[in-house]
N, C-alpha and C positions, 0 to 999 in steps of 0.2 A: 636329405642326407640319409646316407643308408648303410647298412653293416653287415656282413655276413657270417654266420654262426650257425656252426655243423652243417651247411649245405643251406641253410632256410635266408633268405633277405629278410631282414628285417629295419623298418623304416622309424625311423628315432627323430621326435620334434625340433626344429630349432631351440634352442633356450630365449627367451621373452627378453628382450631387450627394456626395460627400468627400471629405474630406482625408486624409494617411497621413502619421506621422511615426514615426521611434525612439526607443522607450522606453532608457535608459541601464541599462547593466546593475546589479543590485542589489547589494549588496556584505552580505560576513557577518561577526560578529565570532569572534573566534580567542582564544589566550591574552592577555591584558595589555591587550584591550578592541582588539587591532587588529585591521585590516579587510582583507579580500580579495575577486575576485569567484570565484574558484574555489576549492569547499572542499578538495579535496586538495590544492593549494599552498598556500593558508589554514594546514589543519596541517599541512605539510611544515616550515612555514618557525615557526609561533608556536604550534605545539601548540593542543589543546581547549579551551574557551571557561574564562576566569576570568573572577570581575569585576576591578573595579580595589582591590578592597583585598583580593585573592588572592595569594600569591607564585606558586601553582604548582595548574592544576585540583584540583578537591576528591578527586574517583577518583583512588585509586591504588592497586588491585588489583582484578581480579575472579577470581570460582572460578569455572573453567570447570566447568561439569558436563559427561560424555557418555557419552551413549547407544545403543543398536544393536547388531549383532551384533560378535561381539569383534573380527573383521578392520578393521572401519570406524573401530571405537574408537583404535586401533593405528594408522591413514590419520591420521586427524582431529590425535590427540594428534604426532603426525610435521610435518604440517603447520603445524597453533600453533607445536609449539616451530622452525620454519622461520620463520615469520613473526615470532620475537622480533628477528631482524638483518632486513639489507635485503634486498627480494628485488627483482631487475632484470627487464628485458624486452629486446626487439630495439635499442631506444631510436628505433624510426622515426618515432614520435608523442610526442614530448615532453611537450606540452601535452594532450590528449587520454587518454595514457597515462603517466601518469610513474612513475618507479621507487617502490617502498613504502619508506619511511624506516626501517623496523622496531618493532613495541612492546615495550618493556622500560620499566624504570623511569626510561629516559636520557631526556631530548628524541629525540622532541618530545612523545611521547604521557604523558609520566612516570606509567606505569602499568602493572604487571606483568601476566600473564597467571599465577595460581594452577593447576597442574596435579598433579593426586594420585591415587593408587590409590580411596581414598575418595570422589573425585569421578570415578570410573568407574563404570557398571552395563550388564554384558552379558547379555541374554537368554541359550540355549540354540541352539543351531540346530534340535536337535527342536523347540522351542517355537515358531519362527519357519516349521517347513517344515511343522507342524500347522498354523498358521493359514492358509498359503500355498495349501494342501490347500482350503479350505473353498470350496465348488462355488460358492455365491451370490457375487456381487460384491460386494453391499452389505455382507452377511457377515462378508466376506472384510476389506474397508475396517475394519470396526468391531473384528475380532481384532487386528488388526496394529495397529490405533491401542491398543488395551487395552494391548501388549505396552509399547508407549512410556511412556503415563500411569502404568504399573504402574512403570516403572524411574523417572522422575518421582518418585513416592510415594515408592520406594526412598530418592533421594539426597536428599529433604527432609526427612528425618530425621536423616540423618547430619549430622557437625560437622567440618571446617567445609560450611558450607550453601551450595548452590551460589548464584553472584549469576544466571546464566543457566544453559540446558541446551542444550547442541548435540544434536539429534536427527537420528542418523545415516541415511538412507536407501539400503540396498542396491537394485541395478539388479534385482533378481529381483523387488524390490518393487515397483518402478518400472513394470515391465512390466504387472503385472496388479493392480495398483492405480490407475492412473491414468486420464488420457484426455487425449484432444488433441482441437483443432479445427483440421478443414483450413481450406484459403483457400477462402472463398464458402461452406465447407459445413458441415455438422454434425457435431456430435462425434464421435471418435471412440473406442475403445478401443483402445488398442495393443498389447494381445496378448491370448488367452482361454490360462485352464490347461488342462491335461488331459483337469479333468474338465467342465469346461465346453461342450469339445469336445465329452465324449460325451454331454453331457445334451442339447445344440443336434442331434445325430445322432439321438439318440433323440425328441427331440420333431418331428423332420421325418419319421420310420418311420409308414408308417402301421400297422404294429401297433399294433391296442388293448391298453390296459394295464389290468391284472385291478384293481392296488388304486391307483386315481390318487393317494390317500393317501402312494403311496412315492417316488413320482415325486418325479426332483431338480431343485432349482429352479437356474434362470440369469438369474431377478430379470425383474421387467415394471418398465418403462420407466413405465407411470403409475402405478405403485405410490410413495409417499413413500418414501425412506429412511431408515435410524438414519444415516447419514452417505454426504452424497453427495460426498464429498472427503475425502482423507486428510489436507492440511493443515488443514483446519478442524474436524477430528475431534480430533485430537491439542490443538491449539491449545486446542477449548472445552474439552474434558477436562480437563486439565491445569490451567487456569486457578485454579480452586482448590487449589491448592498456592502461590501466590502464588510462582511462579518463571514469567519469561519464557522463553521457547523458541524457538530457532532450528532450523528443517530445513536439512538440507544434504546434496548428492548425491553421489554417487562422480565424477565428473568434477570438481566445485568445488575437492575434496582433491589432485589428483594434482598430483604437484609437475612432473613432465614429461607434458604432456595426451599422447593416447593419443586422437587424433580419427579414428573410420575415414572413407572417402569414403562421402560421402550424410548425414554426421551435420552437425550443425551447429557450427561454429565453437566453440571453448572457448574464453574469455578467457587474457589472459596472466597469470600467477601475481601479477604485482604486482597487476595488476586487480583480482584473485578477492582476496588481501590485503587491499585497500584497503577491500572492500566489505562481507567478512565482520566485519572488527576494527571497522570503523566501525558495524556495526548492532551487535555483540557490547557496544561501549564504550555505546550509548544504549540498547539494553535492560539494561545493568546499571546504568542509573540516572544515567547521566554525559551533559556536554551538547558534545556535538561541538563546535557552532555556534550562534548566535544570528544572528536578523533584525536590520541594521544600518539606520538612518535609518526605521526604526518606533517609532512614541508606545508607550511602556513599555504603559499604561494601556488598549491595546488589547486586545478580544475578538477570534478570528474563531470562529466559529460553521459547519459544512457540515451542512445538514438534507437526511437520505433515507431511503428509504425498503427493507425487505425484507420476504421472507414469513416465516412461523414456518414450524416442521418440526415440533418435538420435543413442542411443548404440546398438551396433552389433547383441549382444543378449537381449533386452531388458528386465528388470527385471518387475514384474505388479509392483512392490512398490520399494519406496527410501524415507528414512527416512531423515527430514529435520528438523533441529532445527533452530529459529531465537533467537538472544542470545543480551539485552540489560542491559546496567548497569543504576546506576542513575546517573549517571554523560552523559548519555546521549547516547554514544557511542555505538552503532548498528553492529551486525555481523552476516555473516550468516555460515552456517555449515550443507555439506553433509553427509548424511550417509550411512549408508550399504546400499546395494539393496536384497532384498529380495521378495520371492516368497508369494502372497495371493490369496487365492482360495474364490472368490465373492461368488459363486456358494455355496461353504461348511461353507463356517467360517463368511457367510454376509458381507453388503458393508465397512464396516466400520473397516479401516486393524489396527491390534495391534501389536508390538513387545514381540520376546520372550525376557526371562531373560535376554540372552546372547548381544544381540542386543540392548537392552535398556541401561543395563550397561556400554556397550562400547560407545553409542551415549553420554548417560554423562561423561564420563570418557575423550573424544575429547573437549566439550563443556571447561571442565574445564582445557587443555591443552591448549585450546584457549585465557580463560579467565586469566592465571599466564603469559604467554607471553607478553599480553597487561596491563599486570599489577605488574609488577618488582617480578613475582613470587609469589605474595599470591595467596591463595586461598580465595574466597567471607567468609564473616560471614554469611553468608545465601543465598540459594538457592530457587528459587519459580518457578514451575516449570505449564505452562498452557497448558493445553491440549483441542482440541473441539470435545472430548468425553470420555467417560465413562474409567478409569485403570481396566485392568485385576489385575489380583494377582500376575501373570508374570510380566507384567510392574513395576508395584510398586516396586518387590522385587529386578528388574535388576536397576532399577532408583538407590532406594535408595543406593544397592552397589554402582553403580557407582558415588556416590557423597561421597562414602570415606569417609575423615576425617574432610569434609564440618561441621561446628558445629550447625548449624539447618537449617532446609530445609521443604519445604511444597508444595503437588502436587496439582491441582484443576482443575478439570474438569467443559469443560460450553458446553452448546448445550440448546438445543429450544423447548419445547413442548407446545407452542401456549398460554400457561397461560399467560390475561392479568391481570390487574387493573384498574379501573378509576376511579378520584374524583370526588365530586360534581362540578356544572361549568361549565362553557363552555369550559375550560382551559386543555390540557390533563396533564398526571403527571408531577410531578416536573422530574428533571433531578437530579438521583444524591438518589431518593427513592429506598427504598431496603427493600422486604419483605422477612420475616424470617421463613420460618416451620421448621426447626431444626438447628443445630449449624453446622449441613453440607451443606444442602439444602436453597438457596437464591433463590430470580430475585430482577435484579438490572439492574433501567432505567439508561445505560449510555446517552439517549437522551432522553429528553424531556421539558418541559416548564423551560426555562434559568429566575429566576429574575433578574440578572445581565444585560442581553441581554433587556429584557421585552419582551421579546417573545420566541416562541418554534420557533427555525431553522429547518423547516423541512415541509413535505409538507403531507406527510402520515403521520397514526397513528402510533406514536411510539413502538418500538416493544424492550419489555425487553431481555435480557440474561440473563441468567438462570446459576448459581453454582447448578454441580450436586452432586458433590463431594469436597470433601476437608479432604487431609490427612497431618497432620502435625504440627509442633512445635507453628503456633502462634494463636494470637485469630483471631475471625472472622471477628468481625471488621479491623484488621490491613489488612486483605484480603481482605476485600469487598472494602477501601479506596484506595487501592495497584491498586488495578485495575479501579477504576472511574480516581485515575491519570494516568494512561498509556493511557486514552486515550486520553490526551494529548503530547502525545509524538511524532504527527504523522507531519514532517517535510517539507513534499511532497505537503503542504496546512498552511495556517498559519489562519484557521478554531478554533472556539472556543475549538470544541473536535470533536472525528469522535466515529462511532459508537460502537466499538470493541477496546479493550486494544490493543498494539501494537505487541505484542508479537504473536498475531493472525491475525490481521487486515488485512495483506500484506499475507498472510501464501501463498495464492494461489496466484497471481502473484506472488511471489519467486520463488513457483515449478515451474511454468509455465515456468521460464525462466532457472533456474536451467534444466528441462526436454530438452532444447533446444541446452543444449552447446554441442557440438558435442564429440564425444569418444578421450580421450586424451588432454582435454582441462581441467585447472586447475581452477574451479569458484573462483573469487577475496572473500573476507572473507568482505572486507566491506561492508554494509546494502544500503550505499548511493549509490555503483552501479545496484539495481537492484528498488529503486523504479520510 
């Protein structure tokens, strides 16, 4: 469009076609069906979710199991029994940080923490500084995790049987077990042992070596691993003991942090409290919270994808659905394996009809099982990218005689917004270019909080898509509440609805279980 004034063209933009308004915050339910929008004052004030013809939640003890070298054990079991009263902070964040109320069998949590000699198992420290030893990294990852899954097997034998396992992680582990990624750049390792040292010396020497056969390894980068991570080494291992497991690091335990300069901030003891007793209470089978102002009758469904590692002939793709209801209840769900070609079809893998169909068709096998046989009144299905016409058509078969159902695609194309103010957007805003096409800040400036939690600029999610039976509002709200759903933290909200959030640590662990092992269907084994 263009206009003419005093002789000169001058070119004037279209005006931006949407709208932007705020989502209301989603509220959850607590003890005796009441509601709040933040779950740690939720159960501060009504304790963990009952229904209404409950006097009092159904958990009421769990046996803490724990594991690791016996100093940690001695941290860990110091700390719980800390965390049966209240533990306080500076108080200069009320709302963002509030005090832990304490768990014991009183209000609000009315549920004890079980601690016993019998629910203790300490490796060796020989045992633990032989693995430490072992020159290969990969190695190295797969002894130290053996040591855990072995103390695991230990205490599932014993009686009483643990409901969870806290697996303790010492910082000597930390160092040459792990890796990090810097800012912009690729991963790194954070410390080499000894002998790693000198194998790295010696492969840089140009002496030839008489028997390359002896030569010590420091692992190649394109070589597969037995385990490229220690938490999801421990996690698939273990998993067949049908006990959840929790990791937890020497800084989490200290009741007085102990942060040097250059390290990164340690939460305050209520924090670390709040966060460890609340994923402890939902992997021992207990329900924090529940989604308030959601249809009982609801599916949500997150379809992704990972590579295999461990299977014979490895497939490049396996299709993964994470499967939760509103009633709270988490399940995960393998699928086919199948072939994608990066190269021809781009990175980003799709299922055909055939495939798709049948991944729903399981989802909802899963879902009548754990539910006297119905099927949902509705199905909502999250994907983090774009349906083919294949997908959609194999989806939608495969949800049958499902009676409405709605598919919605999200991913990232750097579009932000910002208000006037110093303040970044509300949390919870949601701009509209068409009835399909959103971005919606699930993080940003909390009025409730009186602050934005978070330390970068907020970065929205994007609805790329949406095909289906309801309006768009009922979507765009659907998903600011899931992302409260995330158990592993008892955080106002996390970044990503749930049904995505975890997608990659799932595969990651799921990619680990070795050929012939059956993955447990619960959600609470793998966070």
């Amino acid at each position: 469009m263009s206009r003419r004034r005093g002789g000169t063209e001058r070119r004037t933009l279209p005006t931006p076609a949407f709208d932007a308004e705020v989502l209301p915050e989603p509220r959850v339910l607590f003890g005796g069906r009441h509601e709040h929008v933040d779950p740690r004052i939720g159960l501060a004030l009504y304790g963990p979710y009952s229904g209404p013809d409950q006097p009092r939640p159904p958990l009421s003890s769990i046996n803490v199991g724990i594991v690791g070298p016996a100093p940690m054990l001695a941290a860990a079991e110091r700390f719980l029994h800390a965390a049966t009263d209240e533990l306080v902070n500076d108080g200069s964040q009320p709302f963002l940080h509030p005090h832990f109320p304490g768990f014991n069998s009183g209000p609000p949590f009315q549920c004890s923490l079980v601690l016993a000699a019998s629910l203790r198992h300490a490796f060796t420290s020989d045992e633990l500084a032989a693995a430490l030893k072992t020159p290969d990294f990969y190695d190295r990852i797969d002894k130290i995790a053996a040591l855990y899954v072995r103390a695991v097997e230990t205490l599932e034998a014993r009686d009483p049987r643990p409901s969870v396992v806290l697996c303790c992680i010492p910082q000597e582990v930390i160092d040459v077990c792990t890796v990090r990624r810097t800012r912009g750049g690729p991963i790194q390792r954070i410390k080499l042992t000894r002998e790693e040292k000198r194998a790295r010396e010696e492969a840089a020497s140009p002496q030839l070596r008489l028997f390359a056969e002896m030569e010590t390894t420091i692992g190649v980068e394109d070589d597969e691993p037995v385990h490229q991570n220690l938490r999801r080494a421990i996690k698939a291992d273990s998993m067949k003991f049908r006990i959840p497991t929790q990791l937890v690091w020497p800084r989490t335990l200290e009741l007085v942090p102990r942060t040097a300069v250059g390290e990164r901030q340690v939460h305050d003891i209520a924090t670390r409290a709040w966060n460890l007793l609340t994923a402890l209470y939902y992997k021992a089978a207990g329900s924090p919270w529940r989604l308030a102002q959601i249809d009982p009758g609801v599916c949500f469904v997150g379809v992704s994808f990972y590579r295999e590692i461990l299977a014979a002939e490895p497939k490049l793709r396996t299709a993964l659905a994470q499967m939760f209801t509103a009633s709270g209840d988490g399940y995960v769900l393998r699928g086919k394996a199948f072939e994608w070609d990066e190269a021809a079809d781009g990175r980003s893998p799709h299922l055909d009809q055939a495939n798709a169909a049948s991944l729903m068709r399981d989802v909802l096998a899963l879902y009548k099982r754990q539910n006297e046989d119905r099927l949902p009144s509705r199905l909502v299905l999250h994907k983090s990218s774009r349906f083919t016409e294949e997908e959609l058509r194999g989806f939608k078969d495969g949800c049958g005689s499902v009676p409405r159902m709605d598919f919605v695609a999200f991913g990232w194309r750097g579009i932000q917004f910002h208000r006037p103010g110093l303040y970044p957007p509300l949390r919870g805003m949601y701009v509209r270019f068409d009835d399909r096409n959103f971005l919606l800040y699930t993080v940003g400036y909390v009025p409730y909080l009186r602050t934005y939690p978070g330390a970068a600029t907020p970065q929205p999610i994007e609805i790329l898509e949406h095909h289906g039976d309801s309006p768009w509002d009922v979507v765009l709200n659907e998903t600011l509440a899931l992302t409260k759903m995330n158990w592993n933290t008892s955080d106002f909200a996390c970044a990503k609805p749930m049904t995505l959030a975890f997608a990659q640590r799932v595969g990651h662990i799921l990619a680990e279980m070795r050929e012939g092992e059956t993955p447990r269907p619960e959600y609470r084994f793998y966070m």
